[in-house]
C-alpha positions as CSV (number, residue, x, y, z in Angstrom):
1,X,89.1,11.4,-96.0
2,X,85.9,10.4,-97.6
3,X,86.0,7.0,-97.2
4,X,83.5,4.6,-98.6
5,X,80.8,3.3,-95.6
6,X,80.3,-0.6,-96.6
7,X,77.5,-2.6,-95.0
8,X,80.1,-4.8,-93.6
9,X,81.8,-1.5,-91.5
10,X,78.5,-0.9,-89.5
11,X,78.0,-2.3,-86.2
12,X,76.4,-5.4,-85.4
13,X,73.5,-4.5,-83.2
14,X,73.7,-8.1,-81.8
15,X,77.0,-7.3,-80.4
16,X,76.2,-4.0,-79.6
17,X,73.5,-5.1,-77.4
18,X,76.0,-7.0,-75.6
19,X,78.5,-5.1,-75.2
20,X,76.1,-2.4,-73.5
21,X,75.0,-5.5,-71.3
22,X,78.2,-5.9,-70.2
23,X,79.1,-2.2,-69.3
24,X,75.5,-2.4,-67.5
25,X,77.1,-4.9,-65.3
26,X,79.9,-2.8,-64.9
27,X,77.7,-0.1,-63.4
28,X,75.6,-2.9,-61.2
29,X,79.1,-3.9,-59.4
30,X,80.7,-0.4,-58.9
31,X,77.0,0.6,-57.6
32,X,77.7,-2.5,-55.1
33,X,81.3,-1.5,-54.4
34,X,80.0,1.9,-53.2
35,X,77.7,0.5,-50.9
36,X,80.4,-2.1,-48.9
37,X,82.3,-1.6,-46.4
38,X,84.2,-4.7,-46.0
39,X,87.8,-4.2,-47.7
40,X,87.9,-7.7,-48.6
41,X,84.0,-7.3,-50.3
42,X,85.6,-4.6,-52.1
43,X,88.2,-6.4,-53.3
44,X,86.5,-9.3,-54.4
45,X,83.8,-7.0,-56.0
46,X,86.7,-5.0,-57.7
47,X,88.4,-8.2,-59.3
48,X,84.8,-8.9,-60.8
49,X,84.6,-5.4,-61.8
50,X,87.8,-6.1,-64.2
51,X,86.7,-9.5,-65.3
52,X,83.7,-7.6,-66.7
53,X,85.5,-4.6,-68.0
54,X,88.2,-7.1,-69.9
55,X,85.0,-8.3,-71.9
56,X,83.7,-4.9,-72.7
57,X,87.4,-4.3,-74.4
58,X,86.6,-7.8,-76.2
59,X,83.4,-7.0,-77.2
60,X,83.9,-3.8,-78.4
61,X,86.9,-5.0,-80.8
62,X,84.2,-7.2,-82.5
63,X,81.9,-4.6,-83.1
64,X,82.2,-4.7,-86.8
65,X,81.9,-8.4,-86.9
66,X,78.7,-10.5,-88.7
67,X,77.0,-12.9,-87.1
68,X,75.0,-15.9,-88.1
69,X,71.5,-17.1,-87.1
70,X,72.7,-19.4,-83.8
71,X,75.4,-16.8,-83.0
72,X,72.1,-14.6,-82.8
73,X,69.9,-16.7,-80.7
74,X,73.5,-16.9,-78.2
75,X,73.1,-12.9,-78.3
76,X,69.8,-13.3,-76.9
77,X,70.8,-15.5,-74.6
78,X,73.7,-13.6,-73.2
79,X,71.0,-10.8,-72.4
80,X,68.6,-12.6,-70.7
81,X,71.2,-14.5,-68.5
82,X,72.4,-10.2,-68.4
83,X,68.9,-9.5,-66.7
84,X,69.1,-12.5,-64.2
85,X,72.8,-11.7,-63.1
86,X,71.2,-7.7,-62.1
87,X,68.5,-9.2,-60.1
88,X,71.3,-12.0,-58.5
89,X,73.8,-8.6,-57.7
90,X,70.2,-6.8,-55.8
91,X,69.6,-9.7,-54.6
92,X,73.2,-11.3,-53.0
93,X,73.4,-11.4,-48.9
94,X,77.0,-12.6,-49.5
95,X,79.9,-11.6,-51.8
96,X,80.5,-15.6,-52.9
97,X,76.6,-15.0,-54.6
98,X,78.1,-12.0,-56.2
99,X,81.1,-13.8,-57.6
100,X,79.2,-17.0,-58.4
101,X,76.8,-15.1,-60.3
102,X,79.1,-13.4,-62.0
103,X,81.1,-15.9,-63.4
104,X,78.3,-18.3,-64.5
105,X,77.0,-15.2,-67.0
106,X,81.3,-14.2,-68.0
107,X,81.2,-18.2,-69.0
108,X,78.4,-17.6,-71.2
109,X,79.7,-14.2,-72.2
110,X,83.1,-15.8,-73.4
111,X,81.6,-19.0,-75.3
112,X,79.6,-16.5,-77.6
113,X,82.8,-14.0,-77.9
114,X,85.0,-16.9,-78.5
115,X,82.1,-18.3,-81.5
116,X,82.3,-14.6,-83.0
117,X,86.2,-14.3,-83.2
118,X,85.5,-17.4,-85.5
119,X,83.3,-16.0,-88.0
């Protein structure tokens, strides 16, 4: 087919970004998984590892979306709170840092998601 390419069927580099934030983080925790030991570590790290993963699948369904000026600064945000979550998983002595960490930078992750879905 030779379909018609349309600037509204290119990908939004603001999402983009994010979504290759979140398969960064992806990387960070099965990088972390392979250095534990403790099956109970693993676990834990594992159920984070999916928690991430389900927003990758999120993030890349809204690929094609637009954004708007706020939804923007958001992106900008999401990727420097992406940055400070890789230094927290070097840094973590304990697996509740890890999970803590984690979840603070998923809540931000979701709000913005949730604001694209409604543009």
């Amino acid at each position: 087919m030779n379909a018609v390419v349309n600037a509204a069927s290119t990908i939004n580099p603001g999402i983009k970004q994010v979504h290759d934030e979140l398969i960064a983080r992806h990387g960070s925790l099965s990088d972390l998984l392979g250095s534990t030991s403790s099956p109970s570590d693993a676990e834990a790290i594992l159920r984070e590892m999916q928690e991430v993963n389900f927003r990758v699948m999120v993030s890349g369904s809204l690929l094609f979306k637009q954004t708007t000026a706020k939804l923007d600064a958001s992106i900008a945000a999401v990727a420097a709170a992406s940055a400070r979550l890789d230094e927290s998983l070097s840094e973590a002595q304990r697996i509740q840092d890890i999970v803590k960490a984690t979840g603070r930078f998923l809540t931000l992750v979701d709000k913005l998601l949730d604001a694209i879905k409604l543009v």
